[in-house]
ZAMARGU-4260 file (C-alpha; in steps of 0.2 Angstrom, whole numbers, plus 5000, padded with zeros to 4 digits):
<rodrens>
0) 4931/5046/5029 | 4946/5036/5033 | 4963/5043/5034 | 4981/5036/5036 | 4994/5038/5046
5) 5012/5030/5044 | 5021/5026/5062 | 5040/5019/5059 | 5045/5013/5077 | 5061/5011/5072
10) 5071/5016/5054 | 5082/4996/5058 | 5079/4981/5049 | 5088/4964/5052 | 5087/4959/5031
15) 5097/4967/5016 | 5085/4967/5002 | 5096/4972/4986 | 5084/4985/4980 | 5078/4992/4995
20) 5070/5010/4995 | 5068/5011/5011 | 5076/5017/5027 | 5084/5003/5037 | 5100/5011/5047
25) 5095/5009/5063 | 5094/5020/5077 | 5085/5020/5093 | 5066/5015/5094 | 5051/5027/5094
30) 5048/5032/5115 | 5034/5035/5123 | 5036/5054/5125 | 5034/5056/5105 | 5021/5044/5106
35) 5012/5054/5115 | 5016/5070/5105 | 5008/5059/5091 | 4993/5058/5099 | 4992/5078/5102
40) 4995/5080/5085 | 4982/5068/5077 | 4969/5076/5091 | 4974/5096/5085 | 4971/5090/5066
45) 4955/5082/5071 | 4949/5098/5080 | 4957/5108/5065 | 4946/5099/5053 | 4931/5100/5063
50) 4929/5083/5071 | 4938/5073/5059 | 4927/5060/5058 | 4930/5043/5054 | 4942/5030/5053
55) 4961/5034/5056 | 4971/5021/5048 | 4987/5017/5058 | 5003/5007/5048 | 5015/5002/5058
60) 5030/5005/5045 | 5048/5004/5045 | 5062/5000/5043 | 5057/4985/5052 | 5042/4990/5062
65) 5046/4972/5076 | 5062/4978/5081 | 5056/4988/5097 | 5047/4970/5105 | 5031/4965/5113
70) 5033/4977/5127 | 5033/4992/5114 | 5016/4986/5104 | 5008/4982/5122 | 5012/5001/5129
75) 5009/5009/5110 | 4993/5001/5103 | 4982/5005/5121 | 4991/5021/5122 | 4986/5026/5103
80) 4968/5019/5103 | 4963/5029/5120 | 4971/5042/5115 | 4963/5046/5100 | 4945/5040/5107
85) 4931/5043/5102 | 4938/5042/5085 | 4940/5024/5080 | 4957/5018/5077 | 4961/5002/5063
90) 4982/4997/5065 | 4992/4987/5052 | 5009/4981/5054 | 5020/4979/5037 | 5035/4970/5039
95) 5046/4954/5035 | 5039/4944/5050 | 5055/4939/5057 | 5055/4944/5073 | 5036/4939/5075
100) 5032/4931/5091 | 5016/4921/5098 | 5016/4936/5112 | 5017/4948/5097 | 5003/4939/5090
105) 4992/4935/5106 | 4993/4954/5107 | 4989/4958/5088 | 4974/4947/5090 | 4968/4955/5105
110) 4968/4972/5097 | 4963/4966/5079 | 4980/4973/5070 | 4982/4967/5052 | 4997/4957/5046
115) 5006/4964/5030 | 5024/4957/5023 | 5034/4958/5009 | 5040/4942/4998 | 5044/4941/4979
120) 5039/4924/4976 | 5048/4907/4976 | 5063/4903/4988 | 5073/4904/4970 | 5068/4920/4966
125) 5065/4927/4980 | 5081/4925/4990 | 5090/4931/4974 | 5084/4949/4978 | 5080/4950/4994
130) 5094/4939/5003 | 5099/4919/5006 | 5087/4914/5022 | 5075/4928/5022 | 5062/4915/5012
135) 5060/4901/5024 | 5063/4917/5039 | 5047/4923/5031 | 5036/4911/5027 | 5041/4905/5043
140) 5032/4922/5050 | 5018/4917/5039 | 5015/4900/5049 | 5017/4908/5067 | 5002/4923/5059
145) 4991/4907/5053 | 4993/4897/5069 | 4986/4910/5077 | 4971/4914/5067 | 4980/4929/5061
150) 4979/4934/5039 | 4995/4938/5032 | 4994/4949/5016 | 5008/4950/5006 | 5018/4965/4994
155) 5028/4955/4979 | 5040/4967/4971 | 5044/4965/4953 | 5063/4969/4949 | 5071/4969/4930
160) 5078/4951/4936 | 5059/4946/4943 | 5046/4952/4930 | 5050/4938/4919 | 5045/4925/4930
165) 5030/4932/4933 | 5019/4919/4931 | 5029/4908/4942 | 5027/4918/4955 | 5007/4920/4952
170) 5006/4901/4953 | 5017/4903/4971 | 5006/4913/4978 | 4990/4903/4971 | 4996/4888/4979
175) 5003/4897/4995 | 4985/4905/4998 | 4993/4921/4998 | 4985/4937/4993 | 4998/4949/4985
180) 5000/4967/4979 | 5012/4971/4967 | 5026/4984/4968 | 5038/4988/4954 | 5056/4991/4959
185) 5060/5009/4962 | 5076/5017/4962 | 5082/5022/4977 | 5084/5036/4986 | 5104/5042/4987
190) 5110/5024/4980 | 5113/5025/4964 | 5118/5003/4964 | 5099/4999/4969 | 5093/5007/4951
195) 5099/4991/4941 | 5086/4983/4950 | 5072/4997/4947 | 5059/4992/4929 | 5052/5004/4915
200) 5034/5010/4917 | 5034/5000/4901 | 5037/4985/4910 | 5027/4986/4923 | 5012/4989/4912
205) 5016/4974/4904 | 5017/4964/4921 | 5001/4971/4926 | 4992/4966/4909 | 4999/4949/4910
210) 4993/4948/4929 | 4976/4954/4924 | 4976/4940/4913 | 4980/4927/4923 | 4968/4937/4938
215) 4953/4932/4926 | 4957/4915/4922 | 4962/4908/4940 | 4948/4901/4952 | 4955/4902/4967
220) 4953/4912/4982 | 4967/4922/4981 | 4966/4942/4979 | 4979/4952/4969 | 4972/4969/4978
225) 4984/4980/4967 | 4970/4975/4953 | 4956/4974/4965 | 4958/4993/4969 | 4962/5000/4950
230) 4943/4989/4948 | 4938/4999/4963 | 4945/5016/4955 | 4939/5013/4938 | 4921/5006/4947
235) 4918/5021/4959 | 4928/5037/4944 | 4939/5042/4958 | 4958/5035/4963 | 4957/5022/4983
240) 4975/5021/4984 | 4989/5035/4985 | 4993/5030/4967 | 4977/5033/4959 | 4973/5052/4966
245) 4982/5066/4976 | 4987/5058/4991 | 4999/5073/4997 | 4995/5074/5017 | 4983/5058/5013
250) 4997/5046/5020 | 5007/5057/5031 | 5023/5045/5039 | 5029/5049/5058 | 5049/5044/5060
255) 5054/5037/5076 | 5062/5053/5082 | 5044/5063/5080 | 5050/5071/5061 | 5035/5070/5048
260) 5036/5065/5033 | 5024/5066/5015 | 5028/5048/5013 | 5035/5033/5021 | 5048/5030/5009
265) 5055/5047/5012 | 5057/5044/5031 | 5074/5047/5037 | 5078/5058/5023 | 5081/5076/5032
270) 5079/5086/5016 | 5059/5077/5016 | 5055/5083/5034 | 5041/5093/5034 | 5038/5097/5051
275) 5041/5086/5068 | 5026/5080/5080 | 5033/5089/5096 | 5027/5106/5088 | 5009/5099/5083
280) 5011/5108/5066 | 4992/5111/5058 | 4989/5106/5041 | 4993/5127/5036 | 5009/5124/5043
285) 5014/5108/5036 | 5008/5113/5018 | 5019/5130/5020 | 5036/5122/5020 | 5044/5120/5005
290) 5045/5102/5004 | 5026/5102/5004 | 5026/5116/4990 | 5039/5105/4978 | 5027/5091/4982
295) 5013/5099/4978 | 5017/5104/4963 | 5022/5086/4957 | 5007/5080/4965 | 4996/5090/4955
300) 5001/5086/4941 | 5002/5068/4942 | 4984/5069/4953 | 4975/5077/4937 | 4984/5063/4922
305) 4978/5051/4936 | 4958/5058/4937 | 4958/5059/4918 | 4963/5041/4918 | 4949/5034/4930
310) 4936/5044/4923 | 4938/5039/4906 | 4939/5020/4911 | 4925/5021/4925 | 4915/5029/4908
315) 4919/5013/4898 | 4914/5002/4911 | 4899/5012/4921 | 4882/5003/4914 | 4870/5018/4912
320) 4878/5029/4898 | 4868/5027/4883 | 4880/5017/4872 | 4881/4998/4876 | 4895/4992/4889
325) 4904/4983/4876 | 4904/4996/4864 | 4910/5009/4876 | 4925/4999/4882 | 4929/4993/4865
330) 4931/5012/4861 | 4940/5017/4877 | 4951/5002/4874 | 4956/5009/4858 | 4960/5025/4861
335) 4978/5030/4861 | 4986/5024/4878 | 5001/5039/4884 | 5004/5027/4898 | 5006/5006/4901
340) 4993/5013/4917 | 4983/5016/4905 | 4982/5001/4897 | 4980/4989/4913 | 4964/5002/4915
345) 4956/5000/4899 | 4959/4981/4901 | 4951/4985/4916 | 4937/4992/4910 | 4934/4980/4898
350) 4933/4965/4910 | 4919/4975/4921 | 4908/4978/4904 | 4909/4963/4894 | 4900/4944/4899
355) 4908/4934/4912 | 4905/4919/4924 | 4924/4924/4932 | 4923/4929/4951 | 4933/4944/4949
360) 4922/4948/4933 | 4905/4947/4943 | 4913/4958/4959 | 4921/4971/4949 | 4904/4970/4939
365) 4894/4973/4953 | 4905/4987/4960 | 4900/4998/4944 | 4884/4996/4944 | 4881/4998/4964
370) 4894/5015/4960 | 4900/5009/4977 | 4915/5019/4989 | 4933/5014/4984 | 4934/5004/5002
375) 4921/4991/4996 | 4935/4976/4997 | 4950/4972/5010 | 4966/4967/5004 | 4983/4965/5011
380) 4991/4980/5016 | 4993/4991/5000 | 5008/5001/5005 | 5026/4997/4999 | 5039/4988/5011
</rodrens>
């Protein structure tokens, strides 16, 4: 079973996205010494749990995760991956590409680290939230990753100024090539001014129902793996991505000073420090702080609404239940929907049962009847930035 771990080299980032969430106040890089303490850590949970057998998923987050250089990624990547050996080690990088290098991505190659950014379509639109330049900075990024043979996935965040434009930014991405995830706006932790930016779970359920939509009908390669993965969820009955499931100590997020973290966005934030690498805390420990136990709490409860959804949509759309598949989703789709989630699901749901010749259609299709594991498809990095 895979897991995931979130490594911020460095809590700086050269751009000022309006709405950002994120920590971006610099600070010195992530050294070697807490590195290694990393590595200690990750061996004592392995041994705690038995083994930990596996995959251990490794994102290079930030902050802006290119800030410490080449030299950083050439002493960290080696030092992670024989470190943790025999366990297999996968590394992604998430981050605005602007201070990408051909060095960075000879070595990336080399040790087969996927590419993640973060762009919200069209220069126009883009640049209006996110900052004059960092478009053609990006895409520019983007161009250096192909040359060298390397895929760029990409997060698109949808604001209350962006969700509008949404099928603009579809047909960017289409004609771009460019696989995407979508993230709504967030407000922020501590500042207030980024809220105006933040959109309604109401909103967003209508962007994703409008993507769906356009998901179906489009014939070309690219993946939108934000939909991809709710298929997967609704396919298998049980949530792939942190959103869809209880994912409290599932994406545990490192700092570069050694503090740990529940979740990337909360790195930085001392009142979310649960416990610090240099004392190799076990998982007893780090679920006994009272960080953990507030989280856990909330956790729960949005983890349980979550399994309620998925097994209700994976019941419309799995094809051995004894009504037919259209009737079954026809029923689910009627049901009252508490949440917009909800209604993306059903959709969902809908699209797996009922004929198709669509591409997406027949995969999602085949997921359900295979029952397959929620991993069945890549995508772009899924986390936010």
């Amino acid at each position: 079973m895979s897991q995931h771990l979130m490594l911020l080299p460095s809590l700086a980032c050269p751009a000022s996205c309006a709405y950002c969430f994120g920590p971006n106040a610099g600070g010195p890089a992530m050294s070697r010494e807490t590195l290694d303490a990393v590595v200690e850590w990750q061996r004592a949970l392995g041994a705690e749990a038995g083994g930990a057998p596996g995959t251990l998923e490794i994102t290079f987050h930030g902050g802006e995760p290119l800030v410490p250089g080449a030299g950083w990624y050439r002493m960290a990547l080696p030092l992670l991956r024989d470190g943790l050996a025999p366990r297999r080690v996968r590394f992604a990088v998430q981050s605005n590409l602007w201070l990408l290098t051909d060095e960075l991505c000879e070595l990336f190659s080399e040790h087969g680290v996927s590419l993640g950014t973060s762009l919200d379509g069209p220069e126009a639109i883009n640049d209006a939230q996110r900052g004059s330049g960092y478009f053609g900075r990006t895409m520019a990024g983007i161009a250096r990753a192909r040359a060298h043979g390397l895929d760029v996935g990409v997060i698109c965040t949808f604001t209350r100024r962006s969700v509008a434009q949404a099928p603009e930014i579809f047909d960017f991405f289409a004609r771009e090539g460019l696989s995407f995830s979508v993230h709504a706006a967030l407000p922020a932790l501590g500042d207030s001014s980024a809220d105006i930016w933040s959109i309604t779970p109401e909103a967003h359920g209508e962007l994703l129902v409008g993507l769906l939509d356009r998901y179906l009908e489009d014939q070309s390669p690219v993946r939108i793996s934000s939909l991809d993965s709710m298929a997967r969820s609704v396919s298998a009955g049980r949530g792939g991505t942190c959103t869809f499931g209880d994912c409290l100590g599932g994406y545990l997020a490192v700092g570069p000073d050694g503090a740990i973290y529940p979740c990337q966005r909360l790195a930085g934030a001392d009142a979310y420090r649960v416990g610090d690498v240099a004392t190799r805390p076990g998982l007893a420990e780090l679920s006994a702080s009272p960080v953990w136990r507030e989280f856990r709490a909330w956790v729960g409860e949005a983890a349980t609404a979550a399994v309620a959804l998925i097994s209700l949509c994976a019941a419309a759309a799995a094809p051995t239940t004894p009504s037919s598949p259209r009737a079954r989703a026809r029923a689910v789709g009627q049901r009252r929907a508490p949440s917009s989630e909800r209604t993306v699901a059903t959709r969902i749901a809908r699209a797996i049962a009922e004929p198709s010749t669509t591409s997406q259609q027949g995969r999602w299709r085949r997921c359900s009847a295979q029952k397959t594991s929620t991993r069945s498809w890549s995508g772009p990095t899924s986390r936010p930035g």
